[in-house]
Structures are given as C-alpha cells and as structure tokens.
C-alpha positions in Angstrom: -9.4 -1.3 -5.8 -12.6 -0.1 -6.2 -15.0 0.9 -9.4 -17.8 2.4 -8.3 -20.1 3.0 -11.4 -22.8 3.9 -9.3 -21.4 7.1 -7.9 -19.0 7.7 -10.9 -15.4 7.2 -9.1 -12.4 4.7 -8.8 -10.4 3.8 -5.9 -6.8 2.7 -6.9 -4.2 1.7 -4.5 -0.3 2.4 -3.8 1.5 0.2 -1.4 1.4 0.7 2.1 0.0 4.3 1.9 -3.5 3.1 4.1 -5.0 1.9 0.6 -7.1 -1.2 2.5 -8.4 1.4 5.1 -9.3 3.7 2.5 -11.4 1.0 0.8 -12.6 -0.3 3.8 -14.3 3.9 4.6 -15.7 3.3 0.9 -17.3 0.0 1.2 -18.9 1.1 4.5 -19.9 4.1 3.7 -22.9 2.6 1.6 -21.6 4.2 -1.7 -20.8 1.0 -3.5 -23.8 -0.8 -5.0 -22.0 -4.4 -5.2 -24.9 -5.3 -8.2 -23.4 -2.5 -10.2 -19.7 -1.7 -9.2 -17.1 -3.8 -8.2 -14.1 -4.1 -6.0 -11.3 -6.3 -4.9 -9.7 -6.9 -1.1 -6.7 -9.1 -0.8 -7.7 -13.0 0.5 -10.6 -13.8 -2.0 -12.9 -13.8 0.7 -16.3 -13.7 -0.4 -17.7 -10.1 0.6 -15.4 -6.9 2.4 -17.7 -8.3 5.6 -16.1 -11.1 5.6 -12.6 -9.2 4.8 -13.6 -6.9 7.7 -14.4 -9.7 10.2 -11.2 -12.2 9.5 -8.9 -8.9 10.0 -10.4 -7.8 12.9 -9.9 -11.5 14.5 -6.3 -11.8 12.8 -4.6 -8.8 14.3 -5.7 -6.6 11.4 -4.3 -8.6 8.6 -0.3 -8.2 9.8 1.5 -9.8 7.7 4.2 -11.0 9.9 1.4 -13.4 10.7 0.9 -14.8 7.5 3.1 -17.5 5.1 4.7 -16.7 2.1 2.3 -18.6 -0.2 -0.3 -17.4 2.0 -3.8 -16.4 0.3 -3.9 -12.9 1.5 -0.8 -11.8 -0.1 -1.2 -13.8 -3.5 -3.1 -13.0 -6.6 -5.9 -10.8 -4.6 -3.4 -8.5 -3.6 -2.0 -7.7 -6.9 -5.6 -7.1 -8.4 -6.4 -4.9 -5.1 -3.5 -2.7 -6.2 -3.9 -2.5 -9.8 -3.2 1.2 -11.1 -5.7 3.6 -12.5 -3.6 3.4 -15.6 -4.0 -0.7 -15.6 -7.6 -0.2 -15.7 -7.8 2.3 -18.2 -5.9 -0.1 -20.5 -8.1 -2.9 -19.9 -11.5 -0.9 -20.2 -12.9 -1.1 -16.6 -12.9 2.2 -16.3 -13.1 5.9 -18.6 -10.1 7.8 -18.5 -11.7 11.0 -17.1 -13.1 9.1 -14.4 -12.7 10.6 -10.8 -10.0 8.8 -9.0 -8.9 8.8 -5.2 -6.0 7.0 -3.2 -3.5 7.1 -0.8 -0.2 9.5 -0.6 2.9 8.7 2.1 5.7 10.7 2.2 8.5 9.0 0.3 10.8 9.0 3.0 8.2 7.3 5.6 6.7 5.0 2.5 10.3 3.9 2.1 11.1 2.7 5.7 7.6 0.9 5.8 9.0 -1.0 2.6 12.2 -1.9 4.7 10.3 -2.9 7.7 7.8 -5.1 5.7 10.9 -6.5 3.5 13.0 -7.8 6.8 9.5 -9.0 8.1 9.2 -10.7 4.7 12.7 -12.1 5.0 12.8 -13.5 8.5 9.2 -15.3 7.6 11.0 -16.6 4.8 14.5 -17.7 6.3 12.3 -19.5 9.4 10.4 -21.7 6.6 13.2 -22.5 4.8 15.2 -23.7 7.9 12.0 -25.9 8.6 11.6 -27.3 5.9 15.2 -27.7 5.0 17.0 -28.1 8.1 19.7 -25.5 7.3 20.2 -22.0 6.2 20.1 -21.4 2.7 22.5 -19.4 0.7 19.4 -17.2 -0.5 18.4 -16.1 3.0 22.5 -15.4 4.2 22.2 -13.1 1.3 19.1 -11.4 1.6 20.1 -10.8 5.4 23.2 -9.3 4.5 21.8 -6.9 2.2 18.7 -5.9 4.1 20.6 -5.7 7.7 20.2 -1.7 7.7 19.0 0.9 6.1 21.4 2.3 3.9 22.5 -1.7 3.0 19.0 -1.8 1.6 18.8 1.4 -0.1 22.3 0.4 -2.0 20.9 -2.9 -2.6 18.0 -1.9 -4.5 18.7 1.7 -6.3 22.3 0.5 -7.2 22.7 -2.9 -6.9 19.5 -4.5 -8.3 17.7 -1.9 -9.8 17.8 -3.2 -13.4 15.7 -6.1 -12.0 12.3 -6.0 -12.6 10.9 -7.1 -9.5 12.7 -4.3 -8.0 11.0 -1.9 -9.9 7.8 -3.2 -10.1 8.1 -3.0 -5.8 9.5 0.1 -5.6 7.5 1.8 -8.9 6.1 5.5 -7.3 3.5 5.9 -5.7 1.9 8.3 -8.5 1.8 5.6 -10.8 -1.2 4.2 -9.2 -3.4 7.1 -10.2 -4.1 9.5 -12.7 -3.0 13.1 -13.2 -6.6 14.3 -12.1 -6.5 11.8 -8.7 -7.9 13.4 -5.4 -5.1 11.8 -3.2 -5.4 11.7 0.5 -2.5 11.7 2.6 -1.9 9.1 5.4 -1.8 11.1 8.4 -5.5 12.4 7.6 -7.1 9.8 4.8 -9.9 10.4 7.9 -10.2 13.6 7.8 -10.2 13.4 3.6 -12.4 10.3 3.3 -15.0 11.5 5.9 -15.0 15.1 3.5 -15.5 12.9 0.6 -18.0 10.6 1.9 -20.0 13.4 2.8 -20.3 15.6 -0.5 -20.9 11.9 -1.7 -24.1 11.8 0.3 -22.7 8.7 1.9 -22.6 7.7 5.8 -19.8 9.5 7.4 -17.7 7.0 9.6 -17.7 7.8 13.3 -14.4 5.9 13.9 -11.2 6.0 12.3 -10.5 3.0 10.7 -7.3 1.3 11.0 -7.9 -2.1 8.7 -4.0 -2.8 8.8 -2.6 -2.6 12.6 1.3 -2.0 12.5 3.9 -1.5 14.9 6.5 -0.4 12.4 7.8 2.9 13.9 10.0 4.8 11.4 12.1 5.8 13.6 14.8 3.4 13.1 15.1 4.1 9.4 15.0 7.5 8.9 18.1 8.2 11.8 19.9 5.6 10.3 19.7 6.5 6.9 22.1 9.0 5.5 21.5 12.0 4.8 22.6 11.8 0.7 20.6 8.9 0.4 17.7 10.8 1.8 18.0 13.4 -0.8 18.6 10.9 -3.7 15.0 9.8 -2.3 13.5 12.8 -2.7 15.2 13.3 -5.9 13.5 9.7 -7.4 10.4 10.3 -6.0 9.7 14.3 -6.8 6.4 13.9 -8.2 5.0 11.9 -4.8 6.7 14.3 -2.3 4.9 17.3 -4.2 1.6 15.0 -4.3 1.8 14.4 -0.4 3.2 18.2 0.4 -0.1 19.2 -1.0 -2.5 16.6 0.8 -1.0 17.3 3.5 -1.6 21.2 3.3 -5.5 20.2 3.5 -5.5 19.5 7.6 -2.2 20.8 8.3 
C-alpha cells in the first residue's frame, strides 16, 4: 500500500495479483517522497531497501520458506493490502483520489490461492508433527479438503463459505480499489507501470521486476477443475474478469 501525497495517487493491493512488485516499480521509481507519503511492505523492515535486499537474499520472499507466525506474513501484510475503500473510511486518503493496482484473471488468481493454500497447509502439518509428535485431526482435515482442485473449490464456495475467514480470503479482487482505479493486469503490470511512471515524470525501470519468485504453474488447476465450477467462477467474480479483460486489451 502506498499513499503518495506528493504526486496525488494511492497504490492499493489485491492478493497475489503482483501487488509487492507493483509497489516495489513505485518506490524505485523516485515518485514517493518518504517525508511526505507513506507506504507499507510486509515484514516491518525499516525502509523498502531493506524489503528489497532481504527478498532478493530469501528467494524473493516465497513463502514456502517462511513459518506460520512468521513476521512477513503477520500484521504488515494485512496493512500492505488494505483496500482503497479501508483508507477512505479511515481518512488516509480523499475519495477521488487516483488509485492503481493489480488485476489476475479469476480463473488464474484462483489456482495461485490453491497452490499457496496447500503450501500453507503442508508448512503447517510439518510444525505441528514437530512439535507435537503426531498428526493432528486439523491437518487430516485440511488435507482432505484441499487434495484437488475441485475438493477445494467445494470446500470453500459450498462448504465453508458462511465463514468469515473464507470470505475475507477469497473477497474479489475489485474490492481493493475504487470504481475510478487504473488497474494493471499481471501479464503486463511492466508494460502499465513503466507507462505510468513515465507521464509521472518518474525513472522508468529498465528491468522487470519480479519481487515475489514463484514456481506455481497453473497448469495443474485449471485442467483439473471442472468445467461448471469454472463457470460458477466466472459467474462470482464478473466484475474482476471484466476489470482484467480490459487491462489486458492495453498490450494485447
């Protein structure tokens, strides 16, 4: 999250749709003024150097290499994404302010969700066995329900979705941002943030920045998940399938 008074625009994050990249073009691009503005990357670290440094020596900030309770994934992480909306409410920021972020396809958002969540789960199941010395009934059931893609999908649009953790994990993308948001989507948040840097008077980046490494392919999940399933997807998330449809139009 970023609110850059100085320049007159707000940086607001979805979940995996590149939102620590795109801050990471922002803060480089010498259009933040850290005396006047202010912004917030996951880990508490004291400066986006620092954030910058420690993910480029930590396998860009996977998180299959970090614990549960770990600092990068605590607190931080739920200020970094805090919605346009959030801010408006707390008066951080004017409600016409300009606003840009991050749009995934909802299909391709959903299977990095799945592959984060089983990462999430196996993390969790190993620390448990350490510590405790045995399965727990928690982990039996979590594998159960997240052993394949349409298991998941069940689990948590029919299953669990009166739970609020649920919903707050899975809220859409749009959300995030207001109804006037310049969103940029994943394939070319280059292509957009270099554009934006530039009629920002701002130094273009050279390099594409890649501040979260991943190996997740979504391969796996989108052959494996059915086809009525896919189209309830679609169906949930309308609004962020039209948002990315017409981000993506820009370089494509």
């Amino acid at each position: 999250m970023i609110i850059c008074n100085s320049n007159n625009f707000a940086v607001t994050r979805a979940q995996k749709t590149g939102g620590a990249s795109l801050e990471m073009y922002i803060l480089e691009s010498g259009l933040v003024n850290t005396n006047t503005d202010v912004y917030t990357l996951e880990g508490g670290f004291a400066n986006w150097q620092e954030f910058k440094a420690y993910s480029e020596a930590n396998g860009n900030l996977k998180y299959s290499d970090l614990p549960s309770n770990g600092s990068l994934i605590g607190n931080q992480l739920f200020e970094a994404q805090t919605s346009f909306s959030e801010l408006v409410s707390q008066g951080r920021v004017n409600p016409d302010m300009p606003c840009i972020g991050g749009i995934r396809h909802p299909l391709e958002w959903l299977a990095s969700l799945f592959y984060y969540a089983n990462i999430r789960k196996d993390i969790d199941a190993k620390e448990n066995m350490e510590k405790k010395g045995y399965t727990l009934d928690s982990d039996t059931y979590m594998k159960r329900h997240f052993s394949e893609p349409n298991a998941s999908w069940d689990f948590v649009f029919e299953l669990q979705w009166e739970n609020k953790h649920i919903q707050d994990n899975l809220k859409s993308q749009s959300s995030y941002y207001p109804e006037h948001a310049q969103l940029f989507n994943i394939e070319n948040i280059h292509e957009h943030v270099s554009q934006f840097i530039a009629d920002k008077g701002g130094n273009v980046p050279t390099q594409r920045i890649n501040i979260r490494g991943s190996d997740n392919d979504p391969t796996y999940y989108l052959e494996n998940l059915s086809v009525d399933r896919k189209q309830k997807t679609l169906e949930i998330y309308a609004h962020d399938f039209e948002l990315w449809e017409k981000a993506y139009a820009v370089y494509n």
